[in-house]
Every structure is written in structure tokens, then in C-alpha cells.
N, C-alpha and C positions, 0 to 999 in steps of 0.2 A: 250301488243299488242293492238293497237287501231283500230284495223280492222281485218276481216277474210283476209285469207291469196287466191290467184286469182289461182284456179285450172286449170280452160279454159276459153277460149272465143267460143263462137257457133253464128255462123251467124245465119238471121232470115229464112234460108233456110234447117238450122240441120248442116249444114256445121261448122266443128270443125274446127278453124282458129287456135287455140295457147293450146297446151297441156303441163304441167307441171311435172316436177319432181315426186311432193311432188302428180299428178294425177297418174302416174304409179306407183306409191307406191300402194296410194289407192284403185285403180281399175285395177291394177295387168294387165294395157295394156300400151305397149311401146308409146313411141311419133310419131314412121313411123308407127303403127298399128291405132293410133289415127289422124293425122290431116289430112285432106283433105276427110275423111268421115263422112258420118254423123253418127248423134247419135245411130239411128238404129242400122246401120249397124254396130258398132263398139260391142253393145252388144245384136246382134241376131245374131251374126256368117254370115251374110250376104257377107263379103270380104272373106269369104275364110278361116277364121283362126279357129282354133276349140274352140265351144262354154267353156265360162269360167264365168258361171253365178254369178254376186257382189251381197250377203247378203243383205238383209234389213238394219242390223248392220253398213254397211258401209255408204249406201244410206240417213242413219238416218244423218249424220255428214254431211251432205250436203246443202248449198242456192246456189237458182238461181233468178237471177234480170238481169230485161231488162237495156240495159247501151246505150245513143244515143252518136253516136260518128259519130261526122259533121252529115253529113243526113244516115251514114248508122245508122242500129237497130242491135246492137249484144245484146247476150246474155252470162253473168260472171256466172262462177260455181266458188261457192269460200266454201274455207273446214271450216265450223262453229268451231268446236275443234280446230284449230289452232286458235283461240282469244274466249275470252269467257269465261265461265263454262267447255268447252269441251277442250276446248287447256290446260285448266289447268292440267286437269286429264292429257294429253301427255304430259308434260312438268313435270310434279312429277316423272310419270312411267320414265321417260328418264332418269331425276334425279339421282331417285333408284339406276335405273341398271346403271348408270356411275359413281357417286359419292357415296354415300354412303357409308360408312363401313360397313354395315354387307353381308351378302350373301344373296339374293337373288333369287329364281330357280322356273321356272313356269312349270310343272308337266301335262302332257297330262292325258288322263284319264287310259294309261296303265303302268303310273309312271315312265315315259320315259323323259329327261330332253329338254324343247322345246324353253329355252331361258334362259343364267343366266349373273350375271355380268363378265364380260371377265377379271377380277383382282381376281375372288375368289378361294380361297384355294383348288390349286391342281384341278382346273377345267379353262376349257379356250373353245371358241364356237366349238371346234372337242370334245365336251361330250355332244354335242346335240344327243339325240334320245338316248343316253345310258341311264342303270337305274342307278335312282336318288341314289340310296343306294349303290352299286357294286362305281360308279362313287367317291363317296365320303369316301368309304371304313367304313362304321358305322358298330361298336359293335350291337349286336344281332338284324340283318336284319330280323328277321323273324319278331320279335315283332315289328319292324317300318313300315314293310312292311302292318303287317294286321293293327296296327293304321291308314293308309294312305287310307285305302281298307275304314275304317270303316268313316273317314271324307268324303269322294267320297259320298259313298252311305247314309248318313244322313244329313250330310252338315253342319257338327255341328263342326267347327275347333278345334284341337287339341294344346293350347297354354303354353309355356315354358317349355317344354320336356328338363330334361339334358338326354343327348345323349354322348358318347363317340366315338371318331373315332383312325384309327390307328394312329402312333407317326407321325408329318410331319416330311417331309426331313430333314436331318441333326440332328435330335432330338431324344431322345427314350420315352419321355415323352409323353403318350396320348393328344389328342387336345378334351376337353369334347366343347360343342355346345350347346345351349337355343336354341332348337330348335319347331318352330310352325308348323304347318300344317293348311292352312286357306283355303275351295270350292273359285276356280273361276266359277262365276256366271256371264251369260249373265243377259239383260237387260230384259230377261224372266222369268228368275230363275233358268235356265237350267245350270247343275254345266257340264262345261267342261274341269275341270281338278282341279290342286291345285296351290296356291303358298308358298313357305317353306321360309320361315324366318329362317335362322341358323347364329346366333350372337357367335362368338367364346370370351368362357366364361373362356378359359384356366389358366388365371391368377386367377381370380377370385376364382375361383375353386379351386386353388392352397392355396391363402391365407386362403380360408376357410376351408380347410386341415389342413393348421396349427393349426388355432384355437382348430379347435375339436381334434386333435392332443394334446393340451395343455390342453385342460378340462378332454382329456382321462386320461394325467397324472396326474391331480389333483385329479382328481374322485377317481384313483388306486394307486396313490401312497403315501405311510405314512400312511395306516389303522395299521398298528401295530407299537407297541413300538421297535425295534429291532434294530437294524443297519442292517444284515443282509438280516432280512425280507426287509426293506427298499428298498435294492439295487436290491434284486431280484423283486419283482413288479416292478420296474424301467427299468431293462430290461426285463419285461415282455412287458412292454406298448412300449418299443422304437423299439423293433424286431418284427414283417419289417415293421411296420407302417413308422419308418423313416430311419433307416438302419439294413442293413441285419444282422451284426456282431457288439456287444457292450461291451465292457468289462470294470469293474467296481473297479476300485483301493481304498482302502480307508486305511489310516495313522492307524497304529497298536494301539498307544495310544485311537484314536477316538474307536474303538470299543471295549476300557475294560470302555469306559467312562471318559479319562482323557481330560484335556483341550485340543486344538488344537495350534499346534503351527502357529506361526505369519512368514508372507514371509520375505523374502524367504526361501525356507524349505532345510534345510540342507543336502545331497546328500547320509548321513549315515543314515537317517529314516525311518525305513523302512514299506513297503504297505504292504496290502495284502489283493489278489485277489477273493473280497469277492462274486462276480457274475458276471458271461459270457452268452449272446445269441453266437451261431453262428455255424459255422464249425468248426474254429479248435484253439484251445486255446495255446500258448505259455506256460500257464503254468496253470498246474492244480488251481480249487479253492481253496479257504484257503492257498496257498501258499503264504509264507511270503518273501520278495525280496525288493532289493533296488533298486532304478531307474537307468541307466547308466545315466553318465554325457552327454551333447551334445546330446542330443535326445528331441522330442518336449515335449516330456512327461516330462522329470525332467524342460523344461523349463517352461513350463507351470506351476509350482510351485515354480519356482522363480516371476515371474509376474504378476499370475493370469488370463493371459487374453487368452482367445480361439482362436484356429488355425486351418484354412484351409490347410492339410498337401496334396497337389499329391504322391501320391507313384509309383516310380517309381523303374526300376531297379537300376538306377544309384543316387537314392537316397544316400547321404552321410552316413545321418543318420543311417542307419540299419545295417550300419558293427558295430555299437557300442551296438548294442542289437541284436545279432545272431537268440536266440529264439524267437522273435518278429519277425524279418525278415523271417523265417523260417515258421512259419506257416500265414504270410502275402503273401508270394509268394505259400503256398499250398490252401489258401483260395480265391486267387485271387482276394483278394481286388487292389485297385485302385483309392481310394478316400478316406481319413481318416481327420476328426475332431478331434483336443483332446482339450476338455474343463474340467476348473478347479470345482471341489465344493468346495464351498469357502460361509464363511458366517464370518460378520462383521470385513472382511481382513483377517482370518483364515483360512489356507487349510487344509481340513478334505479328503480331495484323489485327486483323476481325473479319466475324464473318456473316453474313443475313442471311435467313431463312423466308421465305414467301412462298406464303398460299394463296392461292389464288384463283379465278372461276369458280368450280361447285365444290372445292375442296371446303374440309374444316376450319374453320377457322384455330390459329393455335390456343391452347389454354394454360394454364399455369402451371401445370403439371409438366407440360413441354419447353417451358424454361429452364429445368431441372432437367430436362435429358440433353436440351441443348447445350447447356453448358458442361455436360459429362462427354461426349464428344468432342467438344471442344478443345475441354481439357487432355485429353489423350489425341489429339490430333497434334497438340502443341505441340507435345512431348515428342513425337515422332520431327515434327517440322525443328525443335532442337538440336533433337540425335541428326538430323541430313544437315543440321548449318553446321554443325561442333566437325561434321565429316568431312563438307567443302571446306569449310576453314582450314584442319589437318593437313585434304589434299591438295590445297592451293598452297599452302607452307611446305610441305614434302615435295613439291611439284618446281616450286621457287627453287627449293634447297637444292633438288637435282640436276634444275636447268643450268644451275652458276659450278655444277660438279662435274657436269660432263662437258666435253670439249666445244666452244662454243662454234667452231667450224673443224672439220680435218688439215692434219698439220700438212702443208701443202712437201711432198717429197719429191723426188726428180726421178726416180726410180719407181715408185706406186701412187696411182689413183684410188683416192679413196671416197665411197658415199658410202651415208647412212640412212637407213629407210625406219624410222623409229615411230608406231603406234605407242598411244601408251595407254588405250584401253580404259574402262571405269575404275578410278581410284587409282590408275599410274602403278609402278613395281620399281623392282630393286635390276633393272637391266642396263647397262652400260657396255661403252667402249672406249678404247684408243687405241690411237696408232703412235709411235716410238720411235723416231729415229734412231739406229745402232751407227757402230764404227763398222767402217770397213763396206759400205754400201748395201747395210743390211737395215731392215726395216723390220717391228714387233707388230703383227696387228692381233688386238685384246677384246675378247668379246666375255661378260660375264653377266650373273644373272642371280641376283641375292632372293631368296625367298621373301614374302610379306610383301607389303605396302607400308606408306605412311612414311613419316618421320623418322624413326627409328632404323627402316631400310633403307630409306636415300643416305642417312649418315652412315649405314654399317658401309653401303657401295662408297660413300665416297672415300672410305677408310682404307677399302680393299684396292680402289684406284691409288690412293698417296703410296703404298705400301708398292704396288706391281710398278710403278716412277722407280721409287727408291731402289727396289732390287734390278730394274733393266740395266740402271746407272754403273750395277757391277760386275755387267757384262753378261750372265750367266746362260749356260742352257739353257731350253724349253721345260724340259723336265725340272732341273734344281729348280729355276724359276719357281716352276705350279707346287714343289714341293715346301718351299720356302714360305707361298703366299699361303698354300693348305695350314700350315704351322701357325700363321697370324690367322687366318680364322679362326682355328682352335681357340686361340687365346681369347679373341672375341666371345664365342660360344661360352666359354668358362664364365667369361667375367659375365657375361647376360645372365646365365646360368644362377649364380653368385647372389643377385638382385633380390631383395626382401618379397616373399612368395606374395606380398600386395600388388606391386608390381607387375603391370600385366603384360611387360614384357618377358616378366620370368617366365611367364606359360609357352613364350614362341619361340620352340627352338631354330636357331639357325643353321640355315643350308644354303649353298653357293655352288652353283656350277660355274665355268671358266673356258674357256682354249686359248690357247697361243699358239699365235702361227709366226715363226720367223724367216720374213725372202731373206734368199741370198741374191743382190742383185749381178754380183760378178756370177757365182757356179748357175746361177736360173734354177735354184732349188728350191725347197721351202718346207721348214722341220717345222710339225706339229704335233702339239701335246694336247689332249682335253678331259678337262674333269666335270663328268656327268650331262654336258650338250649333248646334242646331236651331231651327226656327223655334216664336213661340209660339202660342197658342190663344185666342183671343176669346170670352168669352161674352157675348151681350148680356142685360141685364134682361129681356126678350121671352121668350130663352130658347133663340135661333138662336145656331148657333156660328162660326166661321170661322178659319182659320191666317192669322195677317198673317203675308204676306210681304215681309220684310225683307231688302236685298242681304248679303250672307254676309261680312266681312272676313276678312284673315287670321288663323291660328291666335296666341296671345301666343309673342313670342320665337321665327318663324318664320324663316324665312329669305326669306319675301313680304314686305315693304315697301309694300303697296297702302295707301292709304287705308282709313277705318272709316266708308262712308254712312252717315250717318242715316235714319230713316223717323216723318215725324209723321203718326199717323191719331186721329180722333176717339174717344174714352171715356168716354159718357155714363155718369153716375151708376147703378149698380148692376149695369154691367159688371163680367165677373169674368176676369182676365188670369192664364194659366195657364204657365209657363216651367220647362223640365226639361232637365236635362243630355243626357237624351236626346231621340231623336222620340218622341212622345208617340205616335204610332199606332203605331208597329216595338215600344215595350215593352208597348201590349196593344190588339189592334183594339177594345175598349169602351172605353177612358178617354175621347174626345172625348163617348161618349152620357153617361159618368157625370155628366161636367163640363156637362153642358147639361142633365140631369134636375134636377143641386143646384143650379142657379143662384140659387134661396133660400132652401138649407139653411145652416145656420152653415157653414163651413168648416172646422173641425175633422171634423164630419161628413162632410164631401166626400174630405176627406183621410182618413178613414179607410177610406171606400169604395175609393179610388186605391190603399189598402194591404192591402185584400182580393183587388182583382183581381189584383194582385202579387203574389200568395203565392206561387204554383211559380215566380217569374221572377228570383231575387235571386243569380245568378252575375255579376252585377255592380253597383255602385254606384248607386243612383236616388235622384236629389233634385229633388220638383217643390215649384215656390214658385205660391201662388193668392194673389192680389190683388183683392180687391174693392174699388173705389172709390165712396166714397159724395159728393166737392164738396164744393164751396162756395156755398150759398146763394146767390142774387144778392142778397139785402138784407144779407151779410157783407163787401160788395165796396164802395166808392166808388172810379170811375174819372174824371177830371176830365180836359179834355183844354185845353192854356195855352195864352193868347199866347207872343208870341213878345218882348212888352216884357216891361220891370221892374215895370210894372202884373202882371203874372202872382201875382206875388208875394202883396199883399194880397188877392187873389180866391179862391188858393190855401186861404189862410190862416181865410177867412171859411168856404170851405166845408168845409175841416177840421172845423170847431168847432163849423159846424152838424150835423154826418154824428158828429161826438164824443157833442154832446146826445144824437142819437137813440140812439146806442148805453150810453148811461148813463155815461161814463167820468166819473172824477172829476177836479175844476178842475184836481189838483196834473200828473194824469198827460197831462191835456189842453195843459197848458202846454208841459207835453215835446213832446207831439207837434207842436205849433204852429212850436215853435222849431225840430225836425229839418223840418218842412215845408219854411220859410224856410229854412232854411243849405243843402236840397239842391236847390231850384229856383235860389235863388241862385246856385249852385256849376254848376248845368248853363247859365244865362242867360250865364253868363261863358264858360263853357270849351266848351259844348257845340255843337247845331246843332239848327233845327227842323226836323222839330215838338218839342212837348215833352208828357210826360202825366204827372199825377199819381194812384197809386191808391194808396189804402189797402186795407187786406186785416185783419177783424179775425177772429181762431183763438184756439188758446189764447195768444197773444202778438199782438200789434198791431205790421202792417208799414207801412213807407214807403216807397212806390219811385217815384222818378222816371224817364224815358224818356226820354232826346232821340239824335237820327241823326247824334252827333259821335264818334270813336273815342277821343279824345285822354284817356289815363290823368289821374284824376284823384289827387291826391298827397297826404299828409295833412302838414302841414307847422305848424310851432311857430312863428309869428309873434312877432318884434322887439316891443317896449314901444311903439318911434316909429311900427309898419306899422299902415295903415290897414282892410289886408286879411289874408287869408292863414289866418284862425281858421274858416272854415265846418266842413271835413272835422275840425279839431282837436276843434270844439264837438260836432258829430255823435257822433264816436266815445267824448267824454264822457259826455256824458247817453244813450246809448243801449246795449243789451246785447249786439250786436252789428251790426256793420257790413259793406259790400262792394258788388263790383260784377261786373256779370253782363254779358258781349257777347252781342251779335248778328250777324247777320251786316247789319243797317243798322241798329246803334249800339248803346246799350251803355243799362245799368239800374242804376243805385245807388241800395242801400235800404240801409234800419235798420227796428232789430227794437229792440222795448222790451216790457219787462214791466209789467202794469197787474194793480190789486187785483185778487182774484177775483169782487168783487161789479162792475167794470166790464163784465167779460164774459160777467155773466148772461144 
């Protein structure tokens, strides 16, 4: 506009000749109240009319210029805001309120509506002078109401409020609003009201529902390994965030951990219904069931692909699934989704969504978030089958690894009290029968789970067989078997960095405890356990302490102390992967009340008090020892000549009588008597001791303080010598030798009738 726009003309006498429209607007006087008076009189009340005093406000928007027209002198009133600076501002306000999209509403100071766009939602110019909030129907009036009170009286606008209002027509879904509160301010400062900015953000709002909808499920869902757990989180997160009622189908195979089959899925396969949100269930959980044919459900597993179902009464479908129709029509659903999980083309179940009552019905937008759910629910319900699958093969592997009962001994009782916690571990034992009436009991504990640690355990058991086979120490022993972990460790180590066992290094703790059933002793070594737990017969308990070696396969190279302490007969020796006080402050009192309960008993007490505590692996081994008689024992103790020999020999035979053996088995033993005293007379050093030890097998063992390995060697036809260790290891059923640390023991073990060892 290139000129202000001509409000009047006024003669040079005040005489108002020409009155405008756009002037009764502004100075709120008609054109018959205006022309033919003057100026005066038109705004003193002078004609007659009652006074209606015009604002400075308005007056401001005002020029007058004298204009010669022929010889007369008029004078133009022309509105400056219609061209200008000032026309701008009406021509934006106009704008606003006629074109724009959003809503607009200008706000009296009693928050009464006093102008809004005549297209905005659910308002139209007969909600003038109503309140702003009632008018528009918003979620919690009272907090909007005093937000509006507090912009009024500070002047400090209130900007991008979400706001929710009731559902519009036709719709049930809330209509949420960005809504502003901004002071209308005169050209004083003076705040004469508001105006509200409410931009309807409904969509928007929606989309960002879903999102956080989709982070809720990723956040919640797949924290645990299960299949089960799985599905319940899932419809934890899905009920009512996005529908009311959810039930969750999952292929019977997928939940023992077998593969999944490839589509379409065969109509005899059967589900089963591992988690329900809702009202009312067609069929209980854990119920196993086959899909009917002709139903979205079994089709959905022929295809894969998610379906917006209407449910209706005269749906087809639901005469072919009675109980599904049946509690559909007592739940009043009316809207149902069924989408597949489904991962790299495999269907691992399906799942339905129902709305129902006053809810939404779903729309197609919501088949695209259901099946984004879906699909990462899968994904999760994969990683828990790929893991029961592992832990049911690691679980196999270790059941056929460890000792399917204890090796029954005549000298120690032994139980096992074995948890094995989520996902199972690498904890083991055995018990060993030695020579000489001694007994190995093996408690260890490989780091990890899975596969990989049932095989590392079962490696380190084949390996602790082989070395007890050659008699050793406690100590050599744990030092020998530290050495084959190393190796282990290396060779893991080794493994192409893809491999994702090269990331887990290996660690092994151990103890060995070996009775002595003749001395009632019991040497212990341990690397990295806890200490173990003494019962005595009496009934007192006590923790031996034993010095701690390094972990197996560490990177400590210390030594493995031993520690020998006395274990009289009908002590009970209690050893666990863990501290026995840290997994429950009463197991030391259990283990000292049963001190002459069977042990089975005891052990099951140990797995009562453990009931809330199985977030990890627990395996306690109990040992009771019962000896060896003294009248089971002959110790002899020799010269140091070749007289040893037949003295030896005599009191064999007599100590054989008393024990009833028969001549033929008494002759054996007479002859191993003679070849190993002989064999120590020669090679050995004094002193020298001979004991027999009679159990279920009859042993020999001679003692002397010489080191020098003794060899078993095949003697020439011409040699005189050289046949003792040859003839020994003939006639006996096993043979060996045992050091000390001041000399060395070689026995033989033979087998006698069973009527000798009545």
C-alpha cells in the first residue's frame, strides 16, 4: 500500500463532508451520526447521542493534511496503520486470525475468549466471552487456569505447554496442544489481557509415543536368558502402553532350545502359551496347543507377515477357534493385530494384540510398530533359545564328566550337595582311591559357564586321574595340574582374536585333601578356594587353616604349602567352592548338629538353607571318615641286615593266619614281602619299615630314607639279580612308589578271596 487509506473529509468550517467505513470502525460512529456535523459535536455528545469517548490508542493511528480542491480548503483524515509500519501490524493480526493454522485466542483479563480464528477446533465467534479452558475442554483446568492468572499478573509468557484436551468428535484419542500463553500489552505496558497460541501437536505426539513406546521395549525387554522371562517382560511393556490384552504363542521346540522351523510352519506344531496380559485367556499358560487351520493366527505362520484383524461378530474366522472366540467376545475386544516373531525367516511363535472396550481401535500405522516389537522381541527370544540350547549341551556334557555317584570307599563317606545355579559353571569333584588306605578327595572350580568350561573341567579331572595314578603329593599334585592349566590358558590364549573364547581368560581354583586311613591324618593343599570346615565326632567345629596357593593357570608361580592336621575317626570334613559362612551364616551350626546324621541328610539340609541363594554355582563335598582299625594294620619295623628278610617274612605269615588268608594268597604275599625288602636292602637307606594294611585288597609297603628310583628291569637268563621289581609287578595287581620328603614307600596291592577278608 502506497498511501494511507482516506478515513474523511472535514470542510475548513469542522463540517465532516465524507465518512468512511474503515472510520466507523475506528471511531465506533456511524456515517448518519457523522456527516453533516462537525467535528465537535460528533465527539462531545453535542447532537444528541450519548458520549462514547475514542482512546488515545486509536487517535495515535491517525493524520490530517489540509488538501485544496479547486478553491475550496478541505481537510483528509487518513488511517496511518493502514499503509506503513502500522498497516503492517493489521494486516499480519488479520492474517493470523484468517489463515494461519494454528489457533489463535485473545484472552480478556478474566480469561474470557474476546476474539479467536473462526476455523479453530471446536470453537466458532458464539465462544466469545466464554472461558478459555471450559470452551476448549483441557485436561487439568485448574493448573492452566492458575498458569494464565500467573502470566496476567507478571507478564512473563508461559511458552510450549503440552496440554491435553478432550478426544474431538468422531474420535476417542486425546487431542494434546503446544500451547503458549503470551501478556497483551498496550503501547504503555499495561497487560490487558493474553493471547494463546495452541498449535495441535496430536500427531506428533503420537509418533513420539511410539518411539518411547520402542525404547521402553528395548530397555525391558531380553534382560534375562529365558524364553519365558523373555515373553513375560514383553507383555509387561505392551499392556496398555499399546494394547490392552496380549498374548504370546511361542513353537514348543524354540523353548527346550531346538532350531526353529523355516515357513511355512506345519499346522501339527505345536505352541505354547508362554504369556498373557489381559482379561480373559482362551487358554491357560503353559498350555500346549495347535493352531486351527483358517485363522489369522496359523496364517500368519504360513507367511510371516502382520495383520490388522476387525473383529467382529460375523467374523468367519472365530467359528474355527471356539475358545479364542469365546473369551474375545467376553473381553470385548474389537480390534486385533497378529504379528509373527520371526528371525532370519524362522518362526519361533506369534503374537495378538487386542483392543478392546473404549479403547482405540488399532490403525495401520500400528501394524508397523507392531511388527518392530516384534521383531526385536524375537531377537531376544533367539539369544534365550541359542543359551538354553548351550546350557543344556554344557549341562549334558558335565553331567557324563562328573562322577555319576561317589566311589563307594571303606574308609570315607562321601556326599555331594551340588546347586548349579543360572546357566550351570565349571565346579567339580572326585574322590580317588590311593594305596596304602589313603583316599584323594578333589574339589575344583574352572571360571565361566557354557561349553567351553564343562570341557576345560572335564580336562582338568582326566589330567588330576592321571597324576594321582602316580602316587604324588598334595602339593606336586596341585603343582603339576597348575602346569596343565597353564597350557590350557596358552593354547585358549592362542585362538584367532574372532573367537570369543580368546577374550576369556582362564582361571581354576582346586584343593586336595588326602586321608590317611592308617595315621587318622589328612594333608591339604589349595589353590585359590576357601578354606574347609572340621567336624569333629564330639560335635565341635572348626575352619582349618590352610596357606592359600595361587589361582590354576595364574600368572603367580608361588608354590602349593601343604598343611597335615589330625582326623580322627568320625570326623566330618566339609569343602565348597565357596566360603561356607559368606553363602549362609548357619551352615557351620548345620554341619555340627548332623555330625551323626547320614549325609545325604546333612546335604540336604545345606540345600534347604540355600534355597533363596542360587545366583550362583554351589558345590559342597562332606567327607566322613571312619579308619582303619588298628588290628587291620601290621607295622614291622627291620634291621638294617639281610636277616630282615626272613623275620620279615615269618611275621607276614603269622599276622596272614590271624587274618584267615588262604596258603595260595599268603604265598604271594610272602614272595612281594621278600622281593621288596630285598629291593630296599640293596638300593635303599636306613631305617627300613614294613606294613601291611589289610581293606578290601591287601597292601605291602615297605619304607626306607633312600631317594634313589627304583626301576623295574627284565633280567638276562646269565644275571643273578635284577628280577625283584619284575616278579613284584607279576604276581601283584598293582604296583608303585610313593616319596617323602625323608624317603620314599613302595607297595603292592593284591587281590585275595573274599572269604580271606572276612
Amino acid at each position: 500500500m502506497s498511501s494511507s487509506a482516506v478515513l474523511a473529509r472535514i470542510a475548513e468550517d469542522g463540517r465532516i463532508l465524507e465518512w468512511s467505513a474503515r472510520a466507523e470502525d475506528l471511531f465506533r460512529r456511524s456515517r448518519t451520526e457523522a456527516e453533516g456535523h462537525t467535528v465537535a459535536e460528533l465527539f462531545q455528545g453535542d447532537s444528541g447521542a450519548d458520549s462514547r469517548p475514542v482512546s488515545a490508542t486509536r487517535l495515535s493511528g491517525v493524520s490530517v493534511r489540509p488538501v485544496l480542491d479547486g478553491t475550496a480548503l478541505t481537510w483528509e483524515v487518513r488511517d496511518a496503520e493502514a499503509g506503513g509500519p502500522g498497516g503492517w501490524d493489521l494486516a499480519v493480526l488479520r492474517t493470523l486470525f484468517a489463515h494461519v493454522p494454528i489457533d489463535l485466542y485473545v484472552l480478556d483479563p478474566a480469561l474470557r475468549i474476546v476474539r479467536c480464528r473462526e476455523d479453530s477446533r471446536g470453537t466458532n465467534p458464539a465462544v466469545n466471552g466464554r472461558d478459555f479452558f471450559t470452551a476448549l475442554h483441557l485436561d487439568r483446568v485448574e493448573e492452566e487456569q492458575a498458569l494464565a492468572h500467573r502470566v496476567l499478573i507478571t507478564g512473563e509468557a508461559a511458552l510450549r505447554r503440552l496440554v491435553r484436551a478432550a478426544p474431538a468428535s468422531g474420535t476417542r484419542r486425546p487431542v494434546a496442544y503446544s500451547m503458549s500463553y503470551v501478556p497483551l500489552e498496550n503501547a504503555d505496558g499495561e497487560v490487558l489481557g493474553l493471547v494463546v497460541c495452541a498449535v495441535d501437536v496430536t500427531d506428533r505426539e503420537q509418533a513420539m509415543q511410539r518411539l518411547r513406546f520402542l525404547d521402553d521395549v528395548r530397555a525391558t525387554v531380553g534382560t534375562r536368558l529365558e524364553v519365558t522371562s523373555v515373553c513375560e517382560e514383553f507383555t509387561d511393556a505392551v499392556v496398555p502402553a499399546f494394547a490392552g490384552i496380549v498374548v504370546v504363542e511361542v513353537i514348543e521346540d524354540v523353548i527346550r532350545g531346538e532350531e526353529p522351523p523355516l515357513v511355512p510352519v506345519s499346522h501339527d506344531v505345536p505352541l505354547r502359551r508362554v504369556a498373557f496380559r489381559g482379561v480373559v485367556s482362551a487358554h491357560p499358560v503353559d498350555d500346549v496347543h495347535r493352531l486351527p487351520e483358517g485363522t489369522p493366527f496359523s496364517r500368519v505362520l504360513d507367511d510371516l507377515r502382520p495383520r490388522l484383524v476387525p473383529v467382529t461378530s460375523n467374523s468367519s474366522w472365530l467359528s474355527a477357534d471356539p475358545a479364542r472366540a469365546n473369551s474375545i467376545a467376553q473381553s470385548e475386544a474389537h480390534s486385533l493385530i497378529v504379528a509373527p516373531l520371526t528371525v532370519r525367516g524362522q518362526a519361533l511363535g506369534v503374537v495378538s494384540f487386542y483392543r478392546h472396550r473404549d479403547e482405540d481401535p488399532f490403525g495401520e500405522c500400528d501394524i508397523a510398530l507392531a511388527a518392530d516389537v516384534c521383531a526385536y522381541t524375537a531377537h531376544c527370544i533367539d539369544n534365550a533359545r541359542r543359551y538354553t540350547r548351550e546350557r543344556t549341551i554344557a549341562s549334558i556334557v558335565k553331567r557324563r564328566l562328573l562322577p555319576q555317584r561317589p566311589s563307594g570307599l571303606s574308609t570315607v563317606d562321601v556326599t555331594a550337595m551340588h546347586i548349579t545355579g543360572p546357566g550351570g559353571g565349571g565346579a567339580w569333584y572326585d574322590v580317588i582311591e590311593l594305596a596304602g588306605g589313603r583316599s584323594a578327595l578333589i574339589l575344583g572350580d574352572v571360571s565361566g559357564r557354557g561349553i567351553a568350561t564343562a570341557t576345560t573341567m572335564g580336562q582338568l579331572r582326566t589330567v588330576i586321574h592321571a597324576l594321582a595314578a602316580l602316587d604324588l603329593e598334595p602339593d606336586e599334585l596341585m603343582a603339576r595340574l597348575s602346569d596343565t592349566a597353564g597350557r590350557l590358558a596358552e593354547e585358549r590364549a592362542a585362538l584367532p582374536t574372532g573367537d570369543p573364547l580368546n577374550r576369556e581368560p582362564l582361571t581354576a581354583g582346586c584343593l586336595i585333601a588326602i586321608y590317611d586311613a592308617v595315621d587318622h591324618t589328612c594333608t591339604l593343599v589349595r589353590a585359590g578356594l576357601s578354606e574347609p570346615y572340621l567336624v569333629g565326632a564330639e560335635g565341635h567345629g572348626e575352619t582349618v587353616h590352610v596357606p592359600c596357593g595361587p589361582v590354576l593357570a595364574g600368572p603367580d608361580q608361588a608354590p602349593f604349602p601343604a598343611t597335615e592336621f589330625p582326623m580322627p575317626p568320625g570326623s566330618t570334613l566339609a569343602i565348597g567352592n565357596e566360603d561356607l559362612p559368606s553363602a549362609s551364616p548357619n551352615l557351620k551350626e548345620l554341619l555340627r548338629a548332623g555330625k551323626q546324621d547320614p549325609l545325604t541328610e546333612v546335604c540336604d539340609s545345606l540345600a534347604y538353607a540355600l534355597r533363596d541363594r542360587h545366583e550362583t554355582e554351589k558345590l559342597i563335598l562332606l567327607a566322613r571318615v571312619r579308619g582303619l582299625p588298628a588290628d587291620q594294620v601290621l607295622t614291622v619295623q627291620l634291621g638294617e641286615g639281610l636277616e630282615a628278610v626272613p623275620a620279615a617274612r615269618a611275621a607276614t605269615r603269622e599276622q596272614l593266619a590271624v587274618w584267615g588268608v588262604s596258603a595260595d594268597d599268603a604265598f604271594t604275599t610272602e614272595l612281594i614281602v621278600s622281593e621288596l625288602i630285598g629291593n630296599a636292602l640293596r638300593y635303599g637307606a636306613a631305617p627300613y619299615r614294613l606294613r601291611l594294611i589289610r581293606n578290601d585288597r591287601l597292601t605291602c609297603e615297605v619304607r626306607d630314607a633312600g631317594q634313589s628310583l627304583p626301576r623295574l628291569k627284565h633280567a638276562r637268563t646269565v644275571d643273578e639279580g635284577g628280577r625283584g621289581l619284575f616278579i613284584v609287578a607279576s604276581v601283584a595287581d598293582e604296583w608303585g612308589i610313593r616319596y617323602h620328603a625323608d624317603g620314599k614307600t613302595v607297595w603292592a596291592q593284591q587281590s585275595t578271596s573274599a572269604a580271606s577278608l572276612k
